[in-house]
C-alpha positions as CSV (number, residue, x, y, z in Angstrom):
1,X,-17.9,-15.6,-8.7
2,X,-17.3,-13.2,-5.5
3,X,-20.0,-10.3,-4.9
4,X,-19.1,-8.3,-2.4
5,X,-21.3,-5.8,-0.1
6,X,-20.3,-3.1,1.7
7,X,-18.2,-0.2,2.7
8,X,-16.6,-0.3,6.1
9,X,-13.5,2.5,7.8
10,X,-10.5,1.4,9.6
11,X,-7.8,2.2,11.6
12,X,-4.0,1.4,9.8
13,X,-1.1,1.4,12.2
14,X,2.2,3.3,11.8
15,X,3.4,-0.3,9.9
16,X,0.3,-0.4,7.5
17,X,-1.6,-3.2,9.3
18,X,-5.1,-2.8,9.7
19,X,-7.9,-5.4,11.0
20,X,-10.0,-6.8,8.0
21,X,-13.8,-6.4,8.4
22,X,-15.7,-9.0,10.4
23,X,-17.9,-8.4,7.4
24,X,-15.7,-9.1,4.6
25,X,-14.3,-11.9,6.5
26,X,-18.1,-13.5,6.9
27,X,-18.5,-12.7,2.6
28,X,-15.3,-14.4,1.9
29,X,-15.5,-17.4,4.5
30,X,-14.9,-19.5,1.4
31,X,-11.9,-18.1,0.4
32,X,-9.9,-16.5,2.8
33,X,-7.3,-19.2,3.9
34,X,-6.3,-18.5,-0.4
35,X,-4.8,-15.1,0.7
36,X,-5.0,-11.9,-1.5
37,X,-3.0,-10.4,-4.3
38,X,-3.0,-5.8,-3.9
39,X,-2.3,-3.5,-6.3
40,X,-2.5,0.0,-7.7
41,X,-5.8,0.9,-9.4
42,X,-5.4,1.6,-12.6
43,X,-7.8,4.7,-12.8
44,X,-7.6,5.8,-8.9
45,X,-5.6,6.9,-6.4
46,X,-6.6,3.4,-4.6
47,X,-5.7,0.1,-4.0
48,X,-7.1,-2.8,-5.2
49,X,-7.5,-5.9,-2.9
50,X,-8.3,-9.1,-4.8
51,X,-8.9,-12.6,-3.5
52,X,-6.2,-15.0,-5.0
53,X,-9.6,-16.9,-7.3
54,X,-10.6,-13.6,-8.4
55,X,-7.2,-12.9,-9.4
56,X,-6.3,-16.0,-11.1
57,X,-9.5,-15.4,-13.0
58,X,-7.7,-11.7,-14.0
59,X,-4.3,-13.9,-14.9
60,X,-6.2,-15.9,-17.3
61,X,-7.0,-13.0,-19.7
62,X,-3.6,-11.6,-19.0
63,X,-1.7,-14.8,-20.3
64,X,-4.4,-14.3,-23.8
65,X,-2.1,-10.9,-24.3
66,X,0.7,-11.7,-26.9
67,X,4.0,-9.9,-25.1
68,X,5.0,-9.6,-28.8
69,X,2.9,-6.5,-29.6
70,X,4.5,-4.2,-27.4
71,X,1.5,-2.0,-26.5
72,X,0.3,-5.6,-24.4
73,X,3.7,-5.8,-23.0
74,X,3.6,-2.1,-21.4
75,X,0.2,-3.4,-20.0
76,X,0.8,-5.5,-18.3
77,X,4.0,-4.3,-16.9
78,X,2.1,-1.4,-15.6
79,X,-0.8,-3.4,-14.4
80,X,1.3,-5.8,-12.2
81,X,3.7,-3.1,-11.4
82,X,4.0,-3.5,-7.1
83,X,1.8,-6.6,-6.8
84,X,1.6,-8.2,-3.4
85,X,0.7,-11.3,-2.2
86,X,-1.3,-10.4,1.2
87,X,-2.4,-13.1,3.8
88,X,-4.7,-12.4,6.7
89,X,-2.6,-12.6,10.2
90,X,-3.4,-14.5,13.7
91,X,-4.7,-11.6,14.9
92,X,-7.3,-11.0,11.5
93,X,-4.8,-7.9,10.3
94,X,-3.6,-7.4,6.8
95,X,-0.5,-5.7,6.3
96,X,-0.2,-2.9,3.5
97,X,3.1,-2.3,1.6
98,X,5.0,0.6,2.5
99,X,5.2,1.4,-1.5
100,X,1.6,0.7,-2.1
101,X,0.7,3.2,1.2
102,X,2.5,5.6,-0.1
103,X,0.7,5.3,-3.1
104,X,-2.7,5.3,-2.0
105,X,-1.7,8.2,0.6
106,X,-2.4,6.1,3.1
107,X,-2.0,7.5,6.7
108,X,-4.0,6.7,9.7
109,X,-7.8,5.8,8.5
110,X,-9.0,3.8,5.4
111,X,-11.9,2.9,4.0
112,X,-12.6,-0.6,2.2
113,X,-15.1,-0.3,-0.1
114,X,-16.4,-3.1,-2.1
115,X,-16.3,-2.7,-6.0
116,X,-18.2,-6.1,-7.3
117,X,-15.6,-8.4,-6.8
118,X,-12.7,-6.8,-5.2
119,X,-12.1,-4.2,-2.3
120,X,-10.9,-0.7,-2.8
121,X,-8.5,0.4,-0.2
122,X,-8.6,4.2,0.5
123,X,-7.5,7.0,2.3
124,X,-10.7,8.1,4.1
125,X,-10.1,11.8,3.3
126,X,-9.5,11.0,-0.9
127,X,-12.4,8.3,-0.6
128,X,-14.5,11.1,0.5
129,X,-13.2,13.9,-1.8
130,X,-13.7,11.5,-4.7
131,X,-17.3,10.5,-3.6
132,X,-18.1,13.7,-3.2
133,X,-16.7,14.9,-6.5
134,X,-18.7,12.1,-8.3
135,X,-22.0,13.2,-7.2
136,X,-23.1,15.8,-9.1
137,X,-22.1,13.7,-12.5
138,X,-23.5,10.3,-10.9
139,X,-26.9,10.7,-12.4
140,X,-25.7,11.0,-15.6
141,X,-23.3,8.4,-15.1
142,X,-25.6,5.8,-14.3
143,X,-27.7,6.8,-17.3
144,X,-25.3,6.5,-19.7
145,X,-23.9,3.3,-18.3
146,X,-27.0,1.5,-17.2
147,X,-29.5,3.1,-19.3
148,X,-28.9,2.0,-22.5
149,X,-29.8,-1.9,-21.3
150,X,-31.9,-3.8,-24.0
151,X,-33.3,-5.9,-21.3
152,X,-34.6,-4.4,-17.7
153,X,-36.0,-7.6,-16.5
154,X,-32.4,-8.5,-15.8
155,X,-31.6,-5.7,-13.5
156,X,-34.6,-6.1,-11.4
């Protein structure tokens, strides 16, 4: 399982390529001749940058889903709706889909910010709005999604 650390900005060119983090590139060593699958987020105005294990691991509870019970069947046509296969270039540069930019309003700067086992691709100006708007409800948040734990030794 991938755990990924940190939150880096970057430039995206009028083509949508941007240079992947040096320090991304050092967490996923192990995995980054595999390529990547993007997508849309499903609750954001992001994208969502998996490495190709991390998604097969996603696949694999996606091919449990019976298609014939039509609420799985919107699923996971909404859920794969403009998935990408991505692979780092020569010159360590991924390149963004035109759809998926436009999407994301993606323009000129980005920020990849790491979300467990996946990297969130934003626009630096809605990554900041939506940080931003998050903080006065964060404490709460964390309370009511960490707090109720049964046992702390395993967060510390």
């Amino acid at each position: 399982m991938i755990n990924l650390i940190g939150t880096y900005e970057c430039k995206v060119d009028t083509k949508g390529r941007f240079m992947f983090s040096s320090a991304f590139k050092k967490q996923l060593s192990d995995v980054l001749l595999n390529g990547f699958v993007i997508k849309r987020s499903v609750f954001q105005p992001c994208l969502e940058l998996y490495p190709m294990e991390e998604w097969n691991l996603v696949m694999c509870k996606i091919h449990k889903l019976n298609r014939f019970v039509k609420k799985n069947d919107d699923f996971i046509r909404r859920f794969t709706a403009g998935v990408k296969m991505l692979e780092v270039d020569v010159s360590g540069r991924l390149l963004i889909p035109k759809n998926l930019c436009l999407f994301a309003g993606i323009s000129k700067q980005i920020v990849l910010s790491s979300a467990v086992n996946i990297i969130e691709i934003w626009d630096k100006e809605r990554y900041e709005k939506v940080i931003d708007d998050t903080v006065v409800d964060f404490a709460d948040l964390a309370e009511e999604v960490m707090g109720n734990i049964e046992d702390v030794d395993e967060l510390s």
